[in-house]
mmCIF entry with sequence, helices, sheets and N, C-alpha, C, O atoms, coordinates in Angstrom:
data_MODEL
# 
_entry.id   MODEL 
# 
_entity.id                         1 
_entity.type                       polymer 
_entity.pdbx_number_of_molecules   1 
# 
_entity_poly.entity_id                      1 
_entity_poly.type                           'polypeptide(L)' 
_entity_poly.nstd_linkage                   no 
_entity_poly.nstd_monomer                   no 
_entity_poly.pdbx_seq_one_letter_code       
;(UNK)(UNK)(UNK)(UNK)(UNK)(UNK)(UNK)(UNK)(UNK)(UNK)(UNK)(UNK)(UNK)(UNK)(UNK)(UNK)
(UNK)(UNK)(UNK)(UNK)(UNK)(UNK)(UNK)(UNK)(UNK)
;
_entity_poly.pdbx_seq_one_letter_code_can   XXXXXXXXXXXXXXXXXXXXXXXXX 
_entity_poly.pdbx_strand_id                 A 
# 
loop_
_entity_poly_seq.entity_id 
_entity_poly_seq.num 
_entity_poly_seq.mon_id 
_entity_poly_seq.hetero 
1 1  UNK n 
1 2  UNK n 
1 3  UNK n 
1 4  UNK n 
1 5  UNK n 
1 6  UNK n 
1 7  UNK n 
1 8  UNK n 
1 9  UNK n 
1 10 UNK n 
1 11 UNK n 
1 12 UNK n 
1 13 UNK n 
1 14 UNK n 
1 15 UNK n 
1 16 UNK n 
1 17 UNK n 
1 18 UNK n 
1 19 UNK n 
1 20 UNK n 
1 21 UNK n 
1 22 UNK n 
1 23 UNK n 
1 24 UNK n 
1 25 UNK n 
# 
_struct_asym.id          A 
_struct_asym.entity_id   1 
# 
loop_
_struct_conf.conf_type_id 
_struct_conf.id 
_struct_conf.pdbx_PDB_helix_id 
_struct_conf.beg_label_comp_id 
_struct_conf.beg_label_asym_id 
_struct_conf.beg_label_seq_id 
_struct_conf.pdbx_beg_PDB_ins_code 
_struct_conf.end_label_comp_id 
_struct_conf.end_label_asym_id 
_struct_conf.end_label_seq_id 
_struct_conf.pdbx_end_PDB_ins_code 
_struct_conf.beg_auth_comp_id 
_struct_conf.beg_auth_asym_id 
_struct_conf.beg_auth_seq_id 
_struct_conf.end_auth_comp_id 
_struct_conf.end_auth_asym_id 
_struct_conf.end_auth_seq_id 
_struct_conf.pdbx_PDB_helix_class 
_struct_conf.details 
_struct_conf.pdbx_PDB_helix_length 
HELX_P HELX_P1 AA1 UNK A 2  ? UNK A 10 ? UNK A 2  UNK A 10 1 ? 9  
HELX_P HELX_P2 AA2 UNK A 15 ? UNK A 24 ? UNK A 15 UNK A 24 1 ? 10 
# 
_struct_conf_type.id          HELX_P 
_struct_conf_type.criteria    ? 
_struct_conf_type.reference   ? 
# 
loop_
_atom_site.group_PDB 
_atom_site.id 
_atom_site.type_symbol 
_atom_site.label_atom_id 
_atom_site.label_alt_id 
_atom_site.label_comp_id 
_atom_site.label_asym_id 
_atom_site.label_entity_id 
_atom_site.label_seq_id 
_atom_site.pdbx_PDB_ins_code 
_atom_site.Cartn_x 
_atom_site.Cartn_y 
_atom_site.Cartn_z 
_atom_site.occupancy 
_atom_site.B_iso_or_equiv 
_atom_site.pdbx_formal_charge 
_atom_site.auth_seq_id 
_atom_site.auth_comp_id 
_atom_site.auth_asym_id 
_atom_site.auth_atom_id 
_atom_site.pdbx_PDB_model_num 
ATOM 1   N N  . UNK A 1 1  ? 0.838 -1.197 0.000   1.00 0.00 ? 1  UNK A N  1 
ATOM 2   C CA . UNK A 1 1  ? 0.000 0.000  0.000   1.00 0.00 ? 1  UNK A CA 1 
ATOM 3   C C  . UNK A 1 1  ? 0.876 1.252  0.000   1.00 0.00 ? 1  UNK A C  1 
ATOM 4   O O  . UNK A 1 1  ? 0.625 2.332  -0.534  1.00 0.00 ? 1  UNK A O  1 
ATOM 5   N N  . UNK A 1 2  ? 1.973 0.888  0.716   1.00 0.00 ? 2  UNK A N  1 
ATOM 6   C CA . UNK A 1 2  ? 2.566 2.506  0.885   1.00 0.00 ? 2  UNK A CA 1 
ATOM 7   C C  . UNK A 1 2  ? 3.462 2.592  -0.559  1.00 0.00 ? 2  UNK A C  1 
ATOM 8   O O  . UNK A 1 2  ? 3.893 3.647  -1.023  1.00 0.00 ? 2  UNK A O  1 
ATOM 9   N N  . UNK A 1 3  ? 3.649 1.225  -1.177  1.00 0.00 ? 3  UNK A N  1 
ATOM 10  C CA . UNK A 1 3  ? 4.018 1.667  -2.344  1.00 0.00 ? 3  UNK A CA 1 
ATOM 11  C C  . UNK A 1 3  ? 3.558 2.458  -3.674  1.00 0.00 ? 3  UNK A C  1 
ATOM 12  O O  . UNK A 1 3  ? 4.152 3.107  -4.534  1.00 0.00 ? 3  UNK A O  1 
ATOM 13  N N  . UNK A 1 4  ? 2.003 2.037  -3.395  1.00 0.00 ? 4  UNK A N  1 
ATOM 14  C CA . UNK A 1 4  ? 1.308 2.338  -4.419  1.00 0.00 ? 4  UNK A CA 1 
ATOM 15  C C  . UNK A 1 4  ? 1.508 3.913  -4.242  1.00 0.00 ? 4  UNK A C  1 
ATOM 16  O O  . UNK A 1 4  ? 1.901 4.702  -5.101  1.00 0.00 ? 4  UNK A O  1 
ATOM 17  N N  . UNK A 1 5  ? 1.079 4.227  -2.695  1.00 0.00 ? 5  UNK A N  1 
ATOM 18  C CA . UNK A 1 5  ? 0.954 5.773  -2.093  1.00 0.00 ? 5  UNK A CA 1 
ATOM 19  C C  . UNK A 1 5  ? 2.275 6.680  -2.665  1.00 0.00 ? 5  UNK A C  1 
ATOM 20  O O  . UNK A 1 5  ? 2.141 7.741  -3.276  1.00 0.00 ? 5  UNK A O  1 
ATOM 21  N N  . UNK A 1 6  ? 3.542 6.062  -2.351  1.00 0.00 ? 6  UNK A N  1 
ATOM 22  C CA . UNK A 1 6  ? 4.699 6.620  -3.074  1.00 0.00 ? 6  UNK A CA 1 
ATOM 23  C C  . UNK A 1 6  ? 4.883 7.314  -4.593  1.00 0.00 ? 6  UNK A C  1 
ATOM 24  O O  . UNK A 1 6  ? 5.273 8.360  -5.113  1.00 0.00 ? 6  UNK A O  1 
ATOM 25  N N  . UNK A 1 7  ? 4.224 5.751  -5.001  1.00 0.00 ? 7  UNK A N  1 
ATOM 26  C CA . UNK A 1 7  ? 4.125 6.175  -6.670  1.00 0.00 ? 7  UNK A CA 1 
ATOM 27  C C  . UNK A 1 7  ? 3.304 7.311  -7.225  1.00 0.00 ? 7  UNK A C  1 
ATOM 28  O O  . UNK A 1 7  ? 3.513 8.067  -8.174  1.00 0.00 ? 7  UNK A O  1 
ATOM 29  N N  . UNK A 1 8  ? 2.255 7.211  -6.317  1.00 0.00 ? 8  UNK A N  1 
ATOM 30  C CA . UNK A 1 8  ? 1.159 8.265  -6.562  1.00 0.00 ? 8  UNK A CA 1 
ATOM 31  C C  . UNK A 1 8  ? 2.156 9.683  -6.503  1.00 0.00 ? 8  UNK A C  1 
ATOM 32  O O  . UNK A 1 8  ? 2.445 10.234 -7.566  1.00 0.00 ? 8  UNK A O  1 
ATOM 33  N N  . UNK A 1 9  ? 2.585 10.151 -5.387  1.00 0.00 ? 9  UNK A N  1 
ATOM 34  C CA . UNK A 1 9  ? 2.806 10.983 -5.035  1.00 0.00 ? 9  UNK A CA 1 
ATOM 35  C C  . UNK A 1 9  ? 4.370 11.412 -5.856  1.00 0.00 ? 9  UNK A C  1 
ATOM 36  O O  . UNK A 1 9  ? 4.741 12.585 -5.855  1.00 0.00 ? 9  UNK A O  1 
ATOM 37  N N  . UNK A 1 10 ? 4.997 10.577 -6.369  1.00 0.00 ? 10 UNK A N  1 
ATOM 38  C CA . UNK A 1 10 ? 5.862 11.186 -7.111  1.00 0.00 ? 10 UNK A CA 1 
ATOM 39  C C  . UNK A 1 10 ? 5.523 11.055 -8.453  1.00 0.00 ? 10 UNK A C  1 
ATOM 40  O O  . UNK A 1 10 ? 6.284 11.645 -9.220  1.00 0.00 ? 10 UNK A O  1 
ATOM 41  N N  . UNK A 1 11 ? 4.230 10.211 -9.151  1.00 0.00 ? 11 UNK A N  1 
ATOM 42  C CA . UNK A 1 11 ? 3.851 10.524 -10.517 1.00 0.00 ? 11 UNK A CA 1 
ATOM 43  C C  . UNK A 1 11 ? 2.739 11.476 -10.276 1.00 0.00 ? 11 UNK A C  1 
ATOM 44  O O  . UNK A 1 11 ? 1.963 10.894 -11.034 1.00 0.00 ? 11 UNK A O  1 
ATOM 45  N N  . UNK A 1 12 ? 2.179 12.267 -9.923  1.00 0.00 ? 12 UNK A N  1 
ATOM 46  C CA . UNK A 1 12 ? 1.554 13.231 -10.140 1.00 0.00 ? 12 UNK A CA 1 
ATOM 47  C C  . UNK A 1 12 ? 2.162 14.291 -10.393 1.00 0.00 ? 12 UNK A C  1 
ATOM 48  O O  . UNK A 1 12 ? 1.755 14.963 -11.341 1.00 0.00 ? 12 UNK A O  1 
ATOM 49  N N  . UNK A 1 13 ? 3.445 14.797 -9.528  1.00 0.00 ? 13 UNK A N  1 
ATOM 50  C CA . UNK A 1 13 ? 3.827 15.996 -10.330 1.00 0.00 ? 13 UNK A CA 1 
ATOM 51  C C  . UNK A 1 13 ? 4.959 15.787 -11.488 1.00 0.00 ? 13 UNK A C  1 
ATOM 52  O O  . UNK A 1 13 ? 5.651 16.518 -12.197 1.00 0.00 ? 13 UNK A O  1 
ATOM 53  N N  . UNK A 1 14 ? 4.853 15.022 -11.380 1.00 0.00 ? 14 UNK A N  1 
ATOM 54  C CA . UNK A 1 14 ? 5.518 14.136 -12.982 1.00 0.00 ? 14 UNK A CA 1 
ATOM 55  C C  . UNK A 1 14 ? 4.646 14.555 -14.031 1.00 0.00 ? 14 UNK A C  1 
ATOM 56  O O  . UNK A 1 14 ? 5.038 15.334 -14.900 1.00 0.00 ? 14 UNK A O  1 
ATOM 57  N N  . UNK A 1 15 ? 3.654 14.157 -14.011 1.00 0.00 ? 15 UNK A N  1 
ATOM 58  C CA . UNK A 1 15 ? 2.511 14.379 -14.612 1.00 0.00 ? 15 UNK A CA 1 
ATOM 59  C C  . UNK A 1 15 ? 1.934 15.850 -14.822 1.00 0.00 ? 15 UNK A C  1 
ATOM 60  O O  . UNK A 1 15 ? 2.016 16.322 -15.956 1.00 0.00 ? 15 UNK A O  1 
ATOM 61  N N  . UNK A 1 16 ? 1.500 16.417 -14.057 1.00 0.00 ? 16 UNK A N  1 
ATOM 62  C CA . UNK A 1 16 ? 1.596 18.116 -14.100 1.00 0.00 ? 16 UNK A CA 1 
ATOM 63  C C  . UNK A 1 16 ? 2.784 18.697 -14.881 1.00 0.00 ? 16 UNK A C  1 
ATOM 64  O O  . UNK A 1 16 ? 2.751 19.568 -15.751 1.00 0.00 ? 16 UNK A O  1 
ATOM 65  N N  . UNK A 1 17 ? 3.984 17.942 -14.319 1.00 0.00 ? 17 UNK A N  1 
ATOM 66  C CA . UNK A 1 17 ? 4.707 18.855 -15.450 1.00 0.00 ? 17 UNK A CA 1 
ATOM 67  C C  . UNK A 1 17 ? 5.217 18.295 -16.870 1.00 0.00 ? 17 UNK A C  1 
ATOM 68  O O  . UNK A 1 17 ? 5.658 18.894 -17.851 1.00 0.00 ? 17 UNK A O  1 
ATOM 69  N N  . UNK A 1 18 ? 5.046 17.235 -16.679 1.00 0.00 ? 18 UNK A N  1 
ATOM 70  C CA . UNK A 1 18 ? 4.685 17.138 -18.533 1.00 0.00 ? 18 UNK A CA 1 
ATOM 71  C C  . UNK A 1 18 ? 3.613 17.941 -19.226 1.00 0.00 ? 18 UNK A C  1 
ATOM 72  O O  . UNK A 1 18 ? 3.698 18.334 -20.389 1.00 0.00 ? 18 UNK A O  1 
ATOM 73  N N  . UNK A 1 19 ? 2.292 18.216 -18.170 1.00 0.00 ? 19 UNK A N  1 
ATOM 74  C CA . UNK A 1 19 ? 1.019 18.912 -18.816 1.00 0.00 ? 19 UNK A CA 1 
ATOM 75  C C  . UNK A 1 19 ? 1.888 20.636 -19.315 1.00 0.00 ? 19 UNK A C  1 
ATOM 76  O O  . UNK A 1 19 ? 1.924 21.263 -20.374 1.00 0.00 ? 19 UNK A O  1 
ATOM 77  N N  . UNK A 1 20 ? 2.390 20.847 -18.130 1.00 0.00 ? 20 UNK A N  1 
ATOM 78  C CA . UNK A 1 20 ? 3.117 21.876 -18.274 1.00 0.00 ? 20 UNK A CA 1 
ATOM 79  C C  . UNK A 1 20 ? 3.973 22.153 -19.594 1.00 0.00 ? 20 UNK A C  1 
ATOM 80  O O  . UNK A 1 20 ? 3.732 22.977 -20.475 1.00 0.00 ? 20 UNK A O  1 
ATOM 81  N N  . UNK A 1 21 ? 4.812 21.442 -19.522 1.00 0.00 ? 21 UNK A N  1 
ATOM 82  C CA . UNK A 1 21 ? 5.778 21.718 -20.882 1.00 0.00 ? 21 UNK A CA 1 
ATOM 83  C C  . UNK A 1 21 ? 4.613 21.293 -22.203 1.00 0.00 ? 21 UNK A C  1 
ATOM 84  O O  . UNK A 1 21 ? 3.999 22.206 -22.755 1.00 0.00 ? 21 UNK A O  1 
ATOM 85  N N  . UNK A 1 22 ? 4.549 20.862 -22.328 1.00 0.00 ? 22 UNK A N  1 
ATOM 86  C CA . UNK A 1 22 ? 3.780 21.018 -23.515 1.00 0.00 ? 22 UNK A CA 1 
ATOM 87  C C  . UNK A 1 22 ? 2.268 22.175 -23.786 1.00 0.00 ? 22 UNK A C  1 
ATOM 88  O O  . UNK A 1 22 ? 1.713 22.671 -24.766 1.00 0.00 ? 22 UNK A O  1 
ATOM 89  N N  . UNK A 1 23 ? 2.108 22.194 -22.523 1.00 0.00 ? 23 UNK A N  1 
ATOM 90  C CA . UNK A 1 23 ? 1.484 23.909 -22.918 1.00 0.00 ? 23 UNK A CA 1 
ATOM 91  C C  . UNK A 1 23 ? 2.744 24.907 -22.815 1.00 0.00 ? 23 UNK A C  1 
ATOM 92  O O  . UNK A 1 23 ? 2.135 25.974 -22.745 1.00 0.00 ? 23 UNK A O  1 
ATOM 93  N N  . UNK A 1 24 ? 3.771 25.163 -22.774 1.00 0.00 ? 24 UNK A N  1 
ATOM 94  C CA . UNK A 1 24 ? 5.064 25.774 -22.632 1.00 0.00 ? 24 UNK A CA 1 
ATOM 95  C C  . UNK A 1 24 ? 5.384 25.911 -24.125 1.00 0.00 ? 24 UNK A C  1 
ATOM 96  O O  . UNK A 1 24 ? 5.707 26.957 -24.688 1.00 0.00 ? 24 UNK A O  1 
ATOM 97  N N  . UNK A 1 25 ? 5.226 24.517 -24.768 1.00 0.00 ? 25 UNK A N  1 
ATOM 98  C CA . UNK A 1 25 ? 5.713 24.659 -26.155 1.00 0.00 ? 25 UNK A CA 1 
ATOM 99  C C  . UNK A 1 25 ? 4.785 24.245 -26.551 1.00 0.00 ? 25 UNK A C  1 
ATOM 100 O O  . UNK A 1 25 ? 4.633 24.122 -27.766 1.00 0.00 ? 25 UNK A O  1 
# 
């Protein structure tokens, strides 16, 4: 469980900032 929780929490702003750069470019 706390793995899943980990993953979450470091692919979300993973995720935001891919959304990011590509509204960037």
């Amino acid at each position: 469980m706390i793995k899943y929780f980990i993953a979450w929490l470091l692919g979300v702003p993973a995720f935001l900032l891919i959304i990011i750069y590509f509204f960037m470019h």
